[in-house]
C-alpha positions as CSV (number, residue, x, y, z in Angstrom):
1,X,30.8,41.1,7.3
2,X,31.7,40.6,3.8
3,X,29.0,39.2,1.5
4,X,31.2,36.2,0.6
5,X,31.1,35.5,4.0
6,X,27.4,35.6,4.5
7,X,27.1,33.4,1.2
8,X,29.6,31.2,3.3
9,X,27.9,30.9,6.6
10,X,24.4,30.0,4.5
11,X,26.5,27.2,2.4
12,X,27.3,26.3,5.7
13,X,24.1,26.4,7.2
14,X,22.6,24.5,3.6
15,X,25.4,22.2,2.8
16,X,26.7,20.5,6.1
17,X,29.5,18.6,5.6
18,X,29.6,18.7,2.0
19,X,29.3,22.8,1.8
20,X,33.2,23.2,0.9
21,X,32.8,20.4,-2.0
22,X,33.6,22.4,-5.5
23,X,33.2,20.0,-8.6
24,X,35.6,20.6,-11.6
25,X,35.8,24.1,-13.6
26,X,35.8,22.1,-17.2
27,X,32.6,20.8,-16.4
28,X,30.8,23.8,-15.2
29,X,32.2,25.0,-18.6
30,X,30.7,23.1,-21.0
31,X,28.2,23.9,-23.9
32,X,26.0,21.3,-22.2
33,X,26.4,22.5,-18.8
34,X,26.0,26.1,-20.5
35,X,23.3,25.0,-22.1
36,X,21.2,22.9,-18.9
37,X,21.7,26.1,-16.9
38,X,20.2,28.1,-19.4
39,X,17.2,26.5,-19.7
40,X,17.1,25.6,-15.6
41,X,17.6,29.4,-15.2
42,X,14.1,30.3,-17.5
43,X,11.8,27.1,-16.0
44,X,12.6,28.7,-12.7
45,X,11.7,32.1,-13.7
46,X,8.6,30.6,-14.9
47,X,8.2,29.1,-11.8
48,X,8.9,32.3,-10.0
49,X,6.2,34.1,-12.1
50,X,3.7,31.6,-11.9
51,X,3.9,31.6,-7.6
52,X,3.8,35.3,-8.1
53,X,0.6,35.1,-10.2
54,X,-1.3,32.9,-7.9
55,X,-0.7,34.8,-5.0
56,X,-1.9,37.9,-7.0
57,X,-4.8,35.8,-7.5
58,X,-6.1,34.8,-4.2
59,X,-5.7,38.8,-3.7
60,X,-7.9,40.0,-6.5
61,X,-10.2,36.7,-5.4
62,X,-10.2,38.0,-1.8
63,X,-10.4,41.8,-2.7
64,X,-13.8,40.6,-4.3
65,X,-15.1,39.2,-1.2
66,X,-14.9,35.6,-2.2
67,X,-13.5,33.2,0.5
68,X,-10.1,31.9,-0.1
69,X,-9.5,29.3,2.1
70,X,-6.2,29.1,4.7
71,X,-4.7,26.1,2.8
72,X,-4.5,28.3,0.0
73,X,-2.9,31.2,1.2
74,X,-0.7,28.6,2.9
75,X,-0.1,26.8,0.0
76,X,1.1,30.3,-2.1
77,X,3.3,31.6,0.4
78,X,5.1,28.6,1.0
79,X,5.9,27.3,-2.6
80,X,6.5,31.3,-3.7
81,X,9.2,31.2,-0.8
82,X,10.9,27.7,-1.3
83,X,10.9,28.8,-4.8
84,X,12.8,31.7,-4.2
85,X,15.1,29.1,-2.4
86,X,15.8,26.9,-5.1
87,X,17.5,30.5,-6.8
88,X,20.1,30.6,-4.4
89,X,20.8,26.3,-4.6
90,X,20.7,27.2,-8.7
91,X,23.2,29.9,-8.3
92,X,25.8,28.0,-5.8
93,X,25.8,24.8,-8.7
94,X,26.5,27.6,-10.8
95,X,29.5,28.1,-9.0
96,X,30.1,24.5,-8.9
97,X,29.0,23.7,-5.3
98,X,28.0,20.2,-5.2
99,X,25.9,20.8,-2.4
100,X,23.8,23.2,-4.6
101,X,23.1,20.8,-7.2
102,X,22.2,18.4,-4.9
103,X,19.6,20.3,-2.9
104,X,18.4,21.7,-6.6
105,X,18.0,18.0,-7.9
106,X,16.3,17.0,-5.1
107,X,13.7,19.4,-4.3
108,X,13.2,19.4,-7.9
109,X,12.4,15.7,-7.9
110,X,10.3,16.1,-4.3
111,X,8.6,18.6,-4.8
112,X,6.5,17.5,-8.3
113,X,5.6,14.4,-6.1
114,X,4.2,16.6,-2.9
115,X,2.4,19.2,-5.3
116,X,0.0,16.5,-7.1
117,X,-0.6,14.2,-3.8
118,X,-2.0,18.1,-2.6
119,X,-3.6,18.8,-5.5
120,X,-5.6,15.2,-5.5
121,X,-6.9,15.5,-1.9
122,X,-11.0,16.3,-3.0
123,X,-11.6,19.5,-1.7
124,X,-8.1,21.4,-0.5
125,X,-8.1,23.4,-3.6
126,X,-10.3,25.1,-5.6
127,X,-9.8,24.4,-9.3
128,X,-7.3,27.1,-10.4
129,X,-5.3,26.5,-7.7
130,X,-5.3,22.9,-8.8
131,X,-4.3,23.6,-12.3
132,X,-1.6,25.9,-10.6
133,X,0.2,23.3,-9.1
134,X,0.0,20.9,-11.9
135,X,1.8,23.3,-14.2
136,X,4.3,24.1,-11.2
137,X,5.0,19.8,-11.0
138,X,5.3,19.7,-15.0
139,X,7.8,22.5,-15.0
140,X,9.5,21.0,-11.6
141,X,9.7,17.9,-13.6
142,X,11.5,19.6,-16.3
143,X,14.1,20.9,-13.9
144,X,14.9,17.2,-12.5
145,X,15.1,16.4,-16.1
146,X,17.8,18.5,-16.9
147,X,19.8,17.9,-13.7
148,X,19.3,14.7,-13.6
149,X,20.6,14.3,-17.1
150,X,23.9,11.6,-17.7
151,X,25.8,14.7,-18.1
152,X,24.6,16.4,-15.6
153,X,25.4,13.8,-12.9
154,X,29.4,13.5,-14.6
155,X,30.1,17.3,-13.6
156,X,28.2,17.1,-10.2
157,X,29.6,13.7,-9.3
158,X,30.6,14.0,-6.2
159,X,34.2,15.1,-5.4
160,X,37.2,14.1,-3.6
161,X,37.0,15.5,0.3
């Protein structure tokens, strides 16, 4: 199996209906296109990093016999993976799949809201897992800004079936 094939049966899989959808070469052109990809591209390497570096720290944590508690080895795993996720939706929009913008703009505008309502329940999280996720939701936050900007939402409107 080719890997165009296995990117196609996971756009598939990811974009239902709407996984064939390509929006328009001129937009995915622009400087501002250009330029909202650029800086999506180092807020989710940031992101990326950041997941990394908490999970390194509930290691070094554990590795010094201090309990860390399920709901945070939960907690890394799971964002450090759907993190890794949100990659491949930022590469297919890169490619001009609507469907990847869409899932990217929406998990960037979901999961800001999810990570604080975590973070505020007393007692889940210790503290520097607290401060962990509020720097993930302001950088999240800064990924929904940029796709959700005016222009943006012109180049990923969506297209004609």
């Amino acid at each position: 199996m080719s890997m165009e094939n296995l990117f196609a049966k996971i756009d598939r899989l990811a974009g239902g209906s709407k996984a064939g959808l390509i929006v328009d070469a001129e937009g995915l052109s622009h400087p501002k296109t250009k330029r909202a990809f650029a800086w999506i591209t180092w807020l989710l390497i940031v992101e990326l990093v950041l997941g990394f570096g908490a999970v390194a720290f509930a290691v070094i944590i554990a590795q010094k016999g201090e309990s860390v508690p399920f709901a945070v080895w939960m907690r890394t795993v799971v964002v450090l993976v759907m993190t890794a996720t949100l990659f491949y939706f930022f590469w297919r929009s890169t490619k001009g799949y609507y469907w990847g913008y869409q899932r990217l703009r929406l998990f960037a505008q979901i999961f800001p809201v999810i990570t604080l309502v975590m973070a505020a329940i007393p007692g889940l999280y210790p503290a520097w897992m607290i401060t962990e996720q509020i720097l993930f939701s302001l950088i999240m936050i800064g990924v929904g800004d940029f796709l959700t900007s005016d222009h943006m939402r012109e180049v990923f409107r969506k297209p004609e079936s």
